[in-house]
Structure formats: structure tokens, C-alpha cells
N, C-alpha and C positions, 0 to 999 in steps of 0.2 A: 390713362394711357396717353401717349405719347407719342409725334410721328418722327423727332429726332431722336429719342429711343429705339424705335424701329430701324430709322435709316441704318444707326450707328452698328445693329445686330449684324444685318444683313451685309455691312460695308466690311466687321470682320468675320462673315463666314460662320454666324451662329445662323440656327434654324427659328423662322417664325413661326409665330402659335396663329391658330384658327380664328381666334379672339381681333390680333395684332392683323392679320388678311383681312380680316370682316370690317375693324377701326380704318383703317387705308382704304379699303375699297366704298366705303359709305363718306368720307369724309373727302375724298375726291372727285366724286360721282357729285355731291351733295356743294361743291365747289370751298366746302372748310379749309381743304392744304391746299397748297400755291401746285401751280405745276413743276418750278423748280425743286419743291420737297418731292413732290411724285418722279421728278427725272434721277434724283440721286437714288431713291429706293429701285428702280425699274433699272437702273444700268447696275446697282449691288445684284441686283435678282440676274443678269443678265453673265457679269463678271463671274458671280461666286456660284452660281447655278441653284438649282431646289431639289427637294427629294418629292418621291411619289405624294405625302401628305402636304404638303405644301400646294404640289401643283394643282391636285383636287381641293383643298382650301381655295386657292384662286381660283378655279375654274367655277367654284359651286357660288361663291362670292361675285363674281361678273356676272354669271348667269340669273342671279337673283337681286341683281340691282335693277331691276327695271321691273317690265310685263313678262311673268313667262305663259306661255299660250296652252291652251288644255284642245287639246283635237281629238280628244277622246269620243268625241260626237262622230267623228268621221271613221270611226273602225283602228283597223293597223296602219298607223301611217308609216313608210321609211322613208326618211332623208336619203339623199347624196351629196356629198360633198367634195370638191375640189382645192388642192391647196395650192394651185394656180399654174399658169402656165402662159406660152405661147401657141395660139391656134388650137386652143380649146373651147367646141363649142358644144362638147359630151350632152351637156344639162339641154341645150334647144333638142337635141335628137331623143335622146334616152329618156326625159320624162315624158312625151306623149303615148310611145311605146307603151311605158309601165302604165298608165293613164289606161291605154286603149286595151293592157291587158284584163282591167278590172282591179288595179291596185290605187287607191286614191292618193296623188300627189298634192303634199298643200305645201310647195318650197317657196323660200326667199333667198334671195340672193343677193348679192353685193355689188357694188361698182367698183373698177377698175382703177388701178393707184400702180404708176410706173408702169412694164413693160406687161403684166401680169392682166389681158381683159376681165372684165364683170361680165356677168351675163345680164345684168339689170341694163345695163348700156348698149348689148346686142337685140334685144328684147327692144328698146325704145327706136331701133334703126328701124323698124316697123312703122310706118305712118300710123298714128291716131292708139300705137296702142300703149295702157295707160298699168304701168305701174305700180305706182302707189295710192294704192288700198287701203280701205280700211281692214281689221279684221276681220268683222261682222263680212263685210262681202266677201273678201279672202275664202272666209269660210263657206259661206251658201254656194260659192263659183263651184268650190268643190263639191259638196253637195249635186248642187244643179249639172256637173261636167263630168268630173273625178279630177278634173285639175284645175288648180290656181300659181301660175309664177309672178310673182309679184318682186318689188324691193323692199328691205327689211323695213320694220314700222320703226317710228322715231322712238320710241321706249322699249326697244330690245334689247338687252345688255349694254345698257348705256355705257357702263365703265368700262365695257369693251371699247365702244367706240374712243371712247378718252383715251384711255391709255392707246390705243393702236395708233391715233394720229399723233400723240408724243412720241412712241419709239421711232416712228418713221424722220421724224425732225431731230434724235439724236442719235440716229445709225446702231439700233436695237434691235433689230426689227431679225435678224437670222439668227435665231436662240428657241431651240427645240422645248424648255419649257414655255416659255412667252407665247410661242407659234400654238403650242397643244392647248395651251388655255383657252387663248383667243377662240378658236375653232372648236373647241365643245362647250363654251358657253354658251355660243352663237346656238350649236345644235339643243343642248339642255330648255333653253330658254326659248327654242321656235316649233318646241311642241311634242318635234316627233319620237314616236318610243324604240327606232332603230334605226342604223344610219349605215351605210356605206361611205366609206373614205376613199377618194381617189387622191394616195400622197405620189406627188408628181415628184421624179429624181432626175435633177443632168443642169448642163447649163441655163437650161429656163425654166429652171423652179427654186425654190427658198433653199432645199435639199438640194447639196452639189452632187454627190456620191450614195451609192445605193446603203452604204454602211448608218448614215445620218438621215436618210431615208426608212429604215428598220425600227431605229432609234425611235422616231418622231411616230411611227407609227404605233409602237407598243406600245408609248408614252399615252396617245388616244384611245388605244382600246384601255388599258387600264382603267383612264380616268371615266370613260364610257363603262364598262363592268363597272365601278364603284358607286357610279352614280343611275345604275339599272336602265342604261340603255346599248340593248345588244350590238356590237358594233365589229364590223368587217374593214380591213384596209388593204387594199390592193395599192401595189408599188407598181407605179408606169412613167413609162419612159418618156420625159423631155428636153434629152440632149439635142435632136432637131425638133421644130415646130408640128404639131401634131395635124395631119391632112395636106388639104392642100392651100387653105385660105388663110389669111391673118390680117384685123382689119372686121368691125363692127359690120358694118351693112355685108360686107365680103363674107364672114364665117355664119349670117344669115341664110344668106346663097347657097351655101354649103351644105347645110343644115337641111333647107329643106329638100336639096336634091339629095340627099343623105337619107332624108324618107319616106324619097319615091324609088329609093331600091341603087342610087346611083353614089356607092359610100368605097372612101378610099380604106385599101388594107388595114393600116394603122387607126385610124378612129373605128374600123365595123371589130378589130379585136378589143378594142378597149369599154366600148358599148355594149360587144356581147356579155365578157364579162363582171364590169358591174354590174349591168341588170340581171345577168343572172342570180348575180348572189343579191341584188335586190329582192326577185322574186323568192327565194330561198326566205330570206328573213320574213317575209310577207307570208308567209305559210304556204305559196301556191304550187310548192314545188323542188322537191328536195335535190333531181338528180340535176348538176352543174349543167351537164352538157342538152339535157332535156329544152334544161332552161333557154337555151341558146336555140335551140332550135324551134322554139316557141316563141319568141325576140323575131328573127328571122323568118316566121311565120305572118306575124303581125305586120313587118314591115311590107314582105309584099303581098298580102293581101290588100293594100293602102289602107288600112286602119288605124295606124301609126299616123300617117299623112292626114288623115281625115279628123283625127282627134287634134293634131297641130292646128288645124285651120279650125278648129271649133274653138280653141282654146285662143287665138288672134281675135276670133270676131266677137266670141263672149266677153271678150276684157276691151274692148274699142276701138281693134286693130281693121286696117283694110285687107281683105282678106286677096283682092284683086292683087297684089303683088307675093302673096303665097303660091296662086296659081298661075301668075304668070311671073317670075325675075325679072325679065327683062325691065318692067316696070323701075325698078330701084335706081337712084340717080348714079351715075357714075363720074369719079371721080377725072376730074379738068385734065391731068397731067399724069404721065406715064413713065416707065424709064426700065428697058428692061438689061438685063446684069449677065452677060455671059461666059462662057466659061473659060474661052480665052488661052486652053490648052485640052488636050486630049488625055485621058485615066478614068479612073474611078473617084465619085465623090465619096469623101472621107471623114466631109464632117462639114454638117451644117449648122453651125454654133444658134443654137434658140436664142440663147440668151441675148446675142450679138444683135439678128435679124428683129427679135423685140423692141431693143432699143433703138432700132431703126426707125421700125412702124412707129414708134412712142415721136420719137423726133416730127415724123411728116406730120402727125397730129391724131392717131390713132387710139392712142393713150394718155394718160393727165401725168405731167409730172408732181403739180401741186393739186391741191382736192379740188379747188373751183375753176379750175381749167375746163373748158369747153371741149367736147372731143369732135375732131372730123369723122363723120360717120362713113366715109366714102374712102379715106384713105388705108391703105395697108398692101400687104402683098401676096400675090401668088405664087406657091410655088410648082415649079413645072421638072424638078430633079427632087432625088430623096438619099440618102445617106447609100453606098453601094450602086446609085446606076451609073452607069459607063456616059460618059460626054467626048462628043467631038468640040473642036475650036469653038463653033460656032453656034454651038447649042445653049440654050437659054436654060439658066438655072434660076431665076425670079426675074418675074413683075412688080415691081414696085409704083402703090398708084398714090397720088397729093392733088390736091386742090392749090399748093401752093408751089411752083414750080422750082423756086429760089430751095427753098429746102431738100430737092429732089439733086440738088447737086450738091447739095451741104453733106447731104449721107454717102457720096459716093465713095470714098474713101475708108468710110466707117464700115457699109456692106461687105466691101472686100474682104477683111478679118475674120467673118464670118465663115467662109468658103473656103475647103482643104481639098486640092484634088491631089491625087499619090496613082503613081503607075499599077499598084497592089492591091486588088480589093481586100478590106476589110471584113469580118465577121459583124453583121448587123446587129445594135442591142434591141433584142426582141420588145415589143409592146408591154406585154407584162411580163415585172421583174420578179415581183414576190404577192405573195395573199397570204396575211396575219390576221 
């Protein structure tokens, strides 16, 4: 076999064999082809597209390049997953919930790359608490807690990691097969035997429009059904920023007044409903709306809250600043953005406001970028509320002041006010 045989299929629009995924993916992984041969196969894949078998070859092929993890010791585990966003911090609220309901969570997570946060990165705004795990503890946390969030281990689909930081360096990176791989390999190979999908759709997600959104998601259940992990996707809405926080230590703050009962419209619908169909898949509980109301039970009873701060201090977090925020350093510099005429907001471009936070230092543009944990923003309007002149539509917080004026021009793009209110796009768009 051959990989400029390969290349040459895929460059005109033939289909590759399982055999030909397997030769590529171990010969890349295993450092045999250059990465310039892996760049011209991954932009063929990208151009000419893949069919359903293809994409499960690749995805079964990433997932089996490294550790894949057996947690069959811990019961039924379900994943959730997120395919990113702006001021998504779902995963800090929703796993202690599912945790505190009696569902064991053993998740990993990823770090943040462009406008899109990690929760491995919101996770670590926590003083002292510690990440990366081994799996053996990984495992016993759970055991010992019902929950472990960790970041992924250095031998989980490694040719995931390869190939994702090459498409990103040759503008690959928005291709519904490439995207569906990447993320159920991730899931096949980190253990769990059901997952929820949160595919995020609008200006601050990978999916611009709800249509490519559907797409991407069918695309993951299939390859989840094929590969025997039952798997749910809810489409939600990220044309604005999701809450009110944006910004590492900020969507912390958020998070944990989120599970002392104090949670904005938009994240408590989209927390109801993946965890409900979390619990669903976990066997605890077939009726949706039950679900929800058992979600909503837990949180205020503070059992939710009380399992978050078990799950800081058992992994070597200071739990002193779970119970009190204040605590959290705040960030040097301020600047807040108002609205400078009278209507309805119309539109609060995520994507836009992303790249803002990314700019003050919220986000990495390249992998080994440091991130401000303290910068990003608040927002104090939501798509449809009414603004006078003078009403403030974001806080914008930096540690570096010079920057804070560098965005000012860039925020404005972001912001539509129209005399007309608009029809709001609801929270949840679709469930496949």
C-alpha cells in the first residue's frame, strides 16, 4: 500500500477502503508520512467529501490509535459532549447534577483553541485544582465520588490529536465529516457506552445554520449506532453567547451561582434538557419532562452544589472560592460598551464577541498560548431586550489595558439594535 496512491484516489473523488483509513491513520499516528502527505489527503477528504463508510472507517481508525478506556467497572457511564461555543460552561453545571443524581460521570475534556472555550481551561481557573490524571485515579475519583473531570490523557486518539492540529493550520477545520470523526472518536475511545451531543448552531459554533447543523448531527448518531454507542443530539442555539459570562474564571462564577439555584433562562433550558435525556440513556428515567423536574429538584435542594465542591476538593481544588466568588482574582482593566441608541437588540453576534474575548486573552490563538484567566465579558442585554442610549450591553474585562482599546471597534460589529423586535431563536432547535 501506498499513501500517494491514497492521496491520488481521494484527490479525484474515488472512495477509500478500510484497509487504505487504517495504512494512513497508523502511518501518521506512528510519524511514517510527512505531514505535508497527510495535508493533501485531509484537504481531498475535506474538498471531495466521504460517504457513511468512510466516515466510520475514520472514526473507528482514530479512535483505535491509541488507549481506548473500558469503564465498565463503573456501571452505565453517558458522556456529553459539546461541539463548542461561546459562554458555554453546560459541562461545570450539568455533570455534578447527573453525579449528585446517582449517574456516574467519568468525563474528559479538551482545551480551548480560538474563540471556542475548553472546559479543561475553566476547570484549572480553580486554584490548585489538578487535571491531568492518571486513569487509574480518574477511575477510583469515580468510584470514590461518582465524578471525575479531568483533561484527556496523552494516548487518547492520538491521531485525533494529529490530524485536528493540522487542519487547523490549513483551514480544514468546518467539514461535517472531519468534525463527526474527530468527536466520536474522542467519545469511542474515552470509554463511555452512551453520549449526549450538544451540536451547537449560529454564529459561535463550527455549524453556521441549523440545516448543517441536522447534517452534522445525523452524521454522529450514525456513526455512534454503528459503532454500538446509543447516542442523542440536541441542536442549541449559538447565535448569541450562551448566559451571561464569557471568559475562564468569569463562566466559573457563573457556573457555580448556576448551582446554588441562580441560572440564566437560556443555559437552565439547555441543562434541562441534555440532562434529561442524559438521565433517559442512564436508565433512570424515561419520562423527558419528569427528567427535568428531578434536574431542578437536585439543584435546589444544593446537592448539585454540594457534589461540585466535592468533586474541587477531591481533585485538589480550593474549595474556599466555590463558597465564596468573591475570592477569584479579578481582572485589572474594565471597559463597558453601550448601546448608544434606543430599540430592540437584534443581534448579538457570538462569534464576533468570541473573538473579542480571544483577542483580550481569554482564548489561545495558537496551542501554546497562555490564556488570561480573568479576562472576558459580561453580558448585561440578550438578543430582543429593549435598550435606552445609555444602557449597557457588555463588560468587557483584560488585564491588559492597550488591548481593551484595540477591540473597541471590533465589539461594535457585533451589536444590531433595530426599532422592531425580532422573534427570538429559542434554546433548543432540534433533538435527533
Amino acid at each position: 500500500m501506498n499513501i500517494l496512491e491514497i492521496i491520488a484516489k481521494k484527490r479525484d473523488n474515488e472512495k477509500i477502503t478500510k484497509e487504505e483509513i487504517e495504512y494512513f491513520i497508523k502511518g501518521y499516528t506512528n510519524d511514517e508520512i510527512s505531514d505535508y502527505q497527510a495535508a493533501a489527503l485531509i484537504m481531498a477528504m475535506y474538498i471531495n467529501g466521504m460517504d457513511e463508510e468512510e466516515i466510520t472507517n475514520l472514526t473507528l481508525a482514530m479512535a483505535y490509535s491509541g488507549e481506548v478506556l473500558d469503564l465498565s467497572s463503573l456501571g452505565s457511564v453517558v458522556d456529553k459532549h459539546s461541539t463548542g461555543g461561546v459562554g458555554d460552561k453546560v459541562t461545570l453545571i450539568l455533570m455534578p447534577i447527573i453525579a449528585a443524581l446517582g449517574i456516574p460521570v467519568a468525563k474528559m475534556s479538551g482545551r480551548g483553541l480560538g474563540f471556542t472555550g475548553g472546559t479543561a481551561d475553566k476547570l484549572e481557573a480553580i486554584p490548585g485544582y489538578r487535571t491531568g490524571l492518571s486513569v487509574n485515579e480518574f477511575k477510583e475519583n469515580v468510584k470514590k465520588i461518582g465524578i471525575s473531570l479531568i483533561t484527556q490523557t496523552g494516548n487518547l486518539a492520538p491521531a485525533d490529536k494529529k490530524i485536528y492540529a493540522l487542519r487547523d493550520t490549513i483551514s480544514c477545520i468546518e467539514n461535517i465529516p472531519l468534525i463527526a470523526s474527530s468527536i466520536m472518536s474522542k467519545k469511542i475511545a474515552s470509554g463511555a457506552n452512551k453520549v449526549v451531543l450538544d451540536v451547537t448552531c449560529g454564529s459561535g459554533a463550527f455549524m453556521k445554520n441549523k440545516n448543517e447543523a441536522i447534517k452534522l448531527a445525523k452524521t454522529m448518531k450514525k456513526i455512534g449506532d454503528l459503532s454500538k454507542k446509543e447516542t442523542v443530539c440536541i441542536i442549541t442555539n449559538m447565535d448569541e453567547p450562551l448566559g451571561e459570562y464569557v471568559g475562564n474564571t468569569l463562566e466559573v462564577i457563573e457556573a457555580i451561582n448556576a448551582l446554588k439555584d441562580n441560572m440564566k433562562d437560556d443555559v437552565r433550558q439547555v441543562v434541562l434538557e441534555l440532562g434529561a435525556y442524559m438521565i433517559k440513556l442512564a436508565g433512570k428515567g424515561d419520562n423527558i419532562q419528569e427528567n427535568k423536574g428531578m434536574i431542578q429538584e437536585c439543584i435546589k435542594s444544593g446537592k448539585a452544589y454540594e457534589k461540585l465542591k466535592q468533586l474541587v476538593k477531591n481533585q485538589g481544588g480550593d474549595i474556599r472560592y466555590i463558597e465564596n466568588v468573591e475570592l477569584f482574582e479579578k481582572a485589572k482593566f474594565e471597559k463597558q460598551i453601550l448601546a448608544g441608541k434606543q430599540g430592540y437588540i437584534e443581534k448579538l453576534d457570538a462569534g464576533e464577541i468570541g473573538k473579542v474575548v480571544c483577542m483580550l486573552g481569554a482564548g489561545r490563538i495558537k496551542k501554546e498560548d497562555k490564556i488570561d484567566m480573568e479576562a472576558g465579558a459580561l453580558i448585561h442585554k440578550k438578543v430582543g431586550d429593549y435598550v435606552e442610549n445609555t444602557d449597557k450591553i457588555l463588560t468587557l474585562y483584560a488585564n491588559n489595558e492597550e488591548k481593551l482599546k484595540q477591540v473597541e471597534m471590533q465589539i461594535a460589529k457585533a451589536i444590531v439594535i433595530s426599532d422592531k423586535r425580532n422573534e427570538k431563536i429559542p434554546s433548543i432547535m432540534e433533538i435527533i
